[in-house]
Backbone as CSV, one residue per row, in Angstrom:
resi,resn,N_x,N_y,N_z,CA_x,CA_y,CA_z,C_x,C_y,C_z
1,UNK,0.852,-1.187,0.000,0.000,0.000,0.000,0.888,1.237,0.000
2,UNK,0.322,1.788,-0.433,1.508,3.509,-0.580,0.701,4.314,0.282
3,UNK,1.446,4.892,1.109,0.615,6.173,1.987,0.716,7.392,1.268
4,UNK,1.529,7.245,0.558,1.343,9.056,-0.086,0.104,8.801,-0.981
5,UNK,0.032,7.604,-1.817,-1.099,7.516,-2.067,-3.088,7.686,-1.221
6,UNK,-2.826,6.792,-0.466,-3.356,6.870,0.429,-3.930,8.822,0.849
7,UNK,-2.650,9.340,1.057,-2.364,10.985,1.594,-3.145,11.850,0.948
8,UNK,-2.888,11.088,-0.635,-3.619,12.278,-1.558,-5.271,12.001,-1.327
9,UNK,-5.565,10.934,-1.705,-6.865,10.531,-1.685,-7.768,10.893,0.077
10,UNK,-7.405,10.816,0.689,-7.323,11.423,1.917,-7.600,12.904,2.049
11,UNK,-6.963,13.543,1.424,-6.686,15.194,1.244,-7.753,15.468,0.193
12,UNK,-7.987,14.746,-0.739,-8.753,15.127,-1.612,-10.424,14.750,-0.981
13,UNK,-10.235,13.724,-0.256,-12.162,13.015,0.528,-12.389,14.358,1.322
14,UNK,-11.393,14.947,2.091,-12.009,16.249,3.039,-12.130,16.837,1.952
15,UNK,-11.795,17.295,1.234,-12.279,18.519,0.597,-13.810,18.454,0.242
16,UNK,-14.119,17.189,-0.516,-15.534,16.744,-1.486,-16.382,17.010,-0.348
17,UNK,-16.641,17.064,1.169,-17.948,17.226,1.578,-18.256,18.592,1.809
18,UNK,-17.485,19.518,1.941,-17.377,21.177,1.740,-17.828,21.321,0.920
19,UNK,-17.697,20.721,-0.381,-17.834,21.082,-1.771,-19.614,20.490,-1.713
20,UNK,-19.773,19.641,-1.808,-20.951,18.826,-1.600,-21.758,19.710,-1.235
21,UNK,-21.464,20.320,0.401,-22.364,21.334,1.095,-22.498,22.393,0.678
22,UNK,-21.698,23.103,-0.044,-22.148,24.324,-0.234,-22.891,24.284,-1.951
23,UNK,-22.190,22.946,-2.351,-23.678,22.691,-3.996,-24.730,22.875,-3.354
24,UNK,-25.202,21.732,-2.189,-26.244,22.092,-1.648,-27.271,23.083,-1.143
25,UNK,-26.445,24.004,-0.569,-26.911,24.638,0.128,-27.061,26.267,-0.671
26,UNK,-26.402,26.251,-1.586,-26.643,27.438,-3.065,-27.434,27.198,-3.599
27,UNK,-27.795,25.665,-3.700,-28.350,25.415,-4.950,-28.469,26.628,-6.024
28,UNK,-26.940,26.492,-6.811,-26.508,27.147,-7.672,-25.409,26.014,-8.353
29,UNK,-25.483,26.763,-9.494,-23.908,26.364,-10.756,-23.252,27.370,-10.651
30,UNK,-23.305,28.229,-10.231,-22.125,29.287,-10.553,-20.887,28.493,-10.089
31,UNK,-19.831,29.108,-10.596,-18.636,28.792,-10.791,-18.187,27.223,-10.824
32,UNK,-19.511,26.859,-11.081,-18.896,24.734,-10.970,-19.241,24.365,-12.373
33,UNK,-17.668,23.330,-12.718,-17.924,23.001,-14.282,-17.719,21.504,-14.216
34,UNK,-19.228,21.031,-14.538,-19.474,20.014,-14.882,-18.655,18.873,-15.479
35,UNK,-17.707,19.746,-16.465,-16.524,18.839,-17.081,-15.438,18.556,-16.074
36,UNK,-15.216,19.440,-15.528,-14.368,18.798,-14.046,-14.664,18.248,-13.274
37,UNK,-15.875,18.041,-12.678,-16.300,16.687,-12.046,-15.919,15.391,-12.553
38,UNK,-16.797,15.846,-14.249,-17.161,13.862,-14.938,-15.072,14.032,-15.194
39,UNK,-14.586,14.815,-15.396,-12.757,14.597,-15.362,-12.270,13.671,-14.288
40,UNK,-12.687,14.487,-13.433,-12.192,13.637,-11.520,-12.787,12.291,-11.468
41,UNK,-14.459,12.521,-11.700,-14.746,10.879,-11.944,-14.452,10.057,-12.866
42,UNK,-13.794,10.644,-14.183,-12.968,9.145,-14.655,-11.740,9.138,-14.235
43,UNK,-10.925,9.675,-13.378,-9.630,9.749,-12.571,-9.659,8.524,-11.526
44,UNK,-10.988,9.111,-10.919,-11.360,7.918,-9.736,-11.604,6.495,-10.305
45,UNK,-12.252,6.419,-11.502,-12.282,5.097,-12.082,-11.277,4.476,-12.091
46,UNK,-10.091,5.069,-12.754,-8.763,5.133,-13.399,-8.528,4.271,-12.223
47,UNK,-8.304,4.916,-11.109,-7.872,4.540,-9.837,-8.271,3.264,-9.375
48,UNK,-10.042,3.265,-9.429,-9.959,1.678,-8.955,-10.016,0.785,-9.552
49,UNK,-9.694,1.096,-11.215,-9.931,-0.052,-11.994,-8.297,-0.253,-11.961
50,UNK,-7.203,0.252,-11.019,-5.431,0.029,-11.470,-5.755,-0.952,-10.127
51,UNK,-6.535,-0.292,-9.127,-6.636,-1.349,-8.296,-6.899,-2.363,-8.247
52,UNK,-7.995,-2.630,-9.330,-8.692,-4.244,-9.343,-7.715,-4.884,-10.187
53,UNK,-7.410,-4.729,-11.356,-6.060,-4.964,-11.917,-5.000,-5.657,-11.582
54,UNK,-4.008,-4.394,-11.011,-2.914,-4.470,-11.260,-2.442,-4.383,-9.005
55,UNK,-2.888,-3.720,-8.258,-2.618,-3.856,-7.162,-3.763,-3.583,-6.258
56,UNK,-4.638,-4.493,-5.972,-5.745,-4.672,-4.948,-5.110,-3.980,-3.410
57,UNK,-5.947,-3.242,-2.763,-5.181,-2.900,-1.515,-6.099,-2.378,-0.730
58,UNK,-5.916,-1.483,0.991,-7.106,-0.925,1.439,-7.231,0.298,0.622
59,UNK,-6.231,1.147,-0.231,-6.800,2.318,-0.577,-7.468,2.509,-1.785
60,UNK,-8.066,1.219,-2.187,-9.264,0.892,-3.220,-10.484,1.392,-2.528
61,UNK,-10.666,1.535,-1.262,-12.065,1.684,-1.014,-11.483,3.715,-0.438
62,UNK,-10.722,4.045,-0.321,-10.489,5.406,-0.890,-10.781,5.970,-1.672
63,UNK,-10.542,5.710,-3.148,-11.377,5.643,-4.232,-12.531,5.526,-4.316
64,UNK,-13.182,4.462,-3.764,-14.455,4.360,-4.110,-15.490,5.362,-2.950
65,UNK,-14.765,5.907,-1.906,-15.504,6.982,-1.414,-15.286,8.142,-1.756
66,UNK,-14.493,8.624,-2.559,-13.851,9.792,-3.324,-15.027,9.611,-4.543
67,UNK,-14.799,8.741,-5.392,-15.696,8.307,-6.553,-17.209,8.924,-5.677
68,UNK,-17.952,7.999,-4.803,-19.258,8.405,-4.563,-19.424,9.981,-4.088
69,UNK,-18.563,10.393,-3.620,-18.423,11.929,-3.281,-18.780,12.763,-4.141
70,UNK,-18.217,12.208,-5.399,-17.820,13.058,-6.384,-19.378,13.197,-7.484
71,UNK,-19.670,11.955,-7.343,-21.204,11.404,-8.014,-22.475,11.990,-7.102
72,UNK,-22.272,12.275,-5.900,-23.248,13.397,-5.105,-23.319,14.459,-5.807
73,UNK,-21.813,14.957,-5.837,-21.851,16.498,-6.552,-22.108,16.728,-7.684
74,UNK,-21.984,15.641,-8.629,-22.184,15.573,-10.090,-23.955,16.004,-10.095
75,UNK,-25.061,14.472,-9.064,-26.231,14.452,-9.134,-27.059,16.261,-8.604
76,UNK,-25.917,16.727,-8.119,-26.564,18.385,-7.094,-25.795,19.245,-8.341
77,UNK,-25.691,19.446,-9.011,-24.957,20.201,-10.261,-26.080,19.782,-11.149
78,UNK,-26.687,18.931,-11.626,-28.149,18.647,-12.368,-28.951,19.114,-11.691
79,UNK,-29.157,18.927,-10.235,-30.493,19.271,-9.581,-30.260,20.722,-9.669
80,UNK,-28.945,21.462,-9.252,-28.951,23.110,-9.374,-29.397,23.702,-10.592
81,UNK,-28.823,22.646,-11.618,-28.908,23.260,-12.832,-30.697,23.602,-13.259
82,UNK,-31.505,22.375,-12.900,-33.198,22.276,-13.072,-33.635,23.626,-12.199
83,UNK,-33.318,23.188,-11.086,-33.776,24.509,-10.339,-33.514,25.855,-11.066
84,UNK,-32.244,25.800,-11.499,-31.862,27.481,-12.440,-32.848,27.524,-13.268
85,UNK,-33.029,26.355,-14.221,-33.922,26.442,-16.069,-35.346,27.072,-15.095
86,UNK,-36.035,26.227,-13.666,-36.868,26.605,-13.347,-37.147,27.919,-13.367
87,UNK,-36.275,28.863,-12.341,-36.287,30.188,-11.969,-36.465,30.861,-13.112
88,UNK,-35.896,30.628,-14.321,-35.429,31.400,-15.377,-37.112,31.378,-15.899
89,UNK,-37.068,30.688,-16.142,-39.053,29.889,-17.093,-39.775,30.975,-16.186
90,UNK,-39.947,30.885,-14.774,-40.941,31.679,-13.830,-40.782,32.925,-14.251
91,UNK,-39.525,33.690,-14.399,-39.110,35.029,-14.573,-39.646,35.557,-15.805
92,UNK,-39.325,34.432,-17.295,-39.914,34.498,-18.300,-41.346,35.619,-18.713
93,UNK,-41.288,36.462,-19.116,-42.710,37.139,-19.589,-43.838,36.070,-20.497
């Protein structure tokens, strides 16, 4: 197992529930790009498919809570986005 590996993925899981919360809690898109999410989530794939592969270990399931983190924020970036088309339609003349 590699701990720096481990370190990053670690460093990167705190960050995703900050991020998570405040998608939430804006319910807004401003400044969040969609293509950098689905980027990170095929990164995370990347990750546990080297794991299933090539070196099985505990920081496979690192990944895979990084991965679901990341698929929250993806699903609240659609829901912000509906809510926006909504507001916009209401405002509509």
């Amino acid at each position: 197992m590699s701990v720096f590996e481990a370190g990053m993925l670690l460093c990167f899981g705190f960050a995703w529930p900050v991020n998570i919360y405040k998608s939430y809690k804006s319910r807004s898109i401003e400044g969040k790009s969609v293509l950098f999410l689905f980027v990170v989530f095929a990164g995370y794939v990347c990750g546990i498919l080297n794991k299933l592969v090539y070196n099985f270990d505990p920081v496979f399931w690192l990944y895979v809570l990084n991965l679901s983190m990341v698929t929250v924020d993806i699903i609240l970036y659609y829901r912000n986005k509906r809510l926006a088309d909504r507001s916009l339609k209401a405002k509509a003349p």
